[in-house]
N, C-alpha and C positions, 0 to 999 in steps of 0.2 A: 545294560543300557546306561547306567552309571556310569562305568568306566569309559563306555563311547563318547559321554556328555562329557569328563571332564578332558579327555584326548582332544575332543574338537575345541571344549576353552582353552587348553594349552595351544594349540596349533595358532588358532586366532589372537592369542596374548603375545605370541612371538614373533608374530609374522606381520602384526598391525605396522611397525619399523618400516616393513618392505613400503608396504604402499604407500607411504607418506612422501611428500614430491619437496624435493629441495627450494624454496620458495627464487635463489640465485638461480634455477635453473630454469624453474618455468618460469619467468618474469624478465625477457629479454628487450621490452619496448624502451623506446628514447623517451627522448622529449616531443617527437612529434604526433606517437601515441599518445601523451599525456594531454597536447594539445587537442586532441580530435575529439578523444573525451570527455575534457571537458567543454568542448564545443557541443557536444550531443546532448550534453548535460544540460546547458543554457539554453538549447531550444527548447526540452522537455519544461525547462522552466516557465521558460516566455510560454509553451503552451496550457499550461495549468493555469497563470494569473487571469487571463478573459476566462475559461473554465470557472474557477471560482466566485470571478464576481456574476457568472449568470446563474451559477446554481444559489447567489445568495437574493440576486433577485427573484427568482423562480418560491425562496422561501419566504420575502420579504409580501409577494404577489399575494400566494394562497395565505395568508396570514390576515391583511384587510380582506382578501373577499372573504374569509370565513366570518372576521367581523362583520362584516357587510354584512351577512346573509343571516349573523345571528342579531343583529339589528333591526333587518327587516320584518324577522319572524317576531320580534318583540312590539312592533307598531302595530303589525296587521293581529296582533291578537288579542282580541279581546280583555276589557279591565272590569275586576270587579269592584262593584261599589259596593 
């Protein structure tokens, strides 16, 4: 079992070389790819900013009504003299 274990680390120590992809080879776009990308890029963008600012309303919302509510339970309760 030993010697299976270190066979199959050698195998995968020698052979990792093969599978590695020559970065000139796969990477054949221009400039028009670059362009497209980063066009998809600035939509994602532009779609995130309205995103943000309602998840900070959403936070800024529950935040007074929590106040509020802990406000109210503070009037409506009784004071001791």
């Amino acid at each position: 079992m030993k010697t299976a274990l270190s066979t199959l680390f050698l195998l995968l120590a020698i052979s990792s070389k093969v599978f590695a992809a020559n970065p000139e080879m796969a990477y054949k776009g221009g400039i028009f790819v670059n362009i497209c990308i980063g066009f998809c890029a600035l939509i994602v963008v532009a779609q995130l900013v309205p995103a943000l600012i309602l998840i900070l309303g959403f936070i800024k919302e529950s935040a007074v009504g929590m106040q509020s509510k802990k406000a109210a339970g503070e009037e409506a309760s009784p004071t001791q003299e």
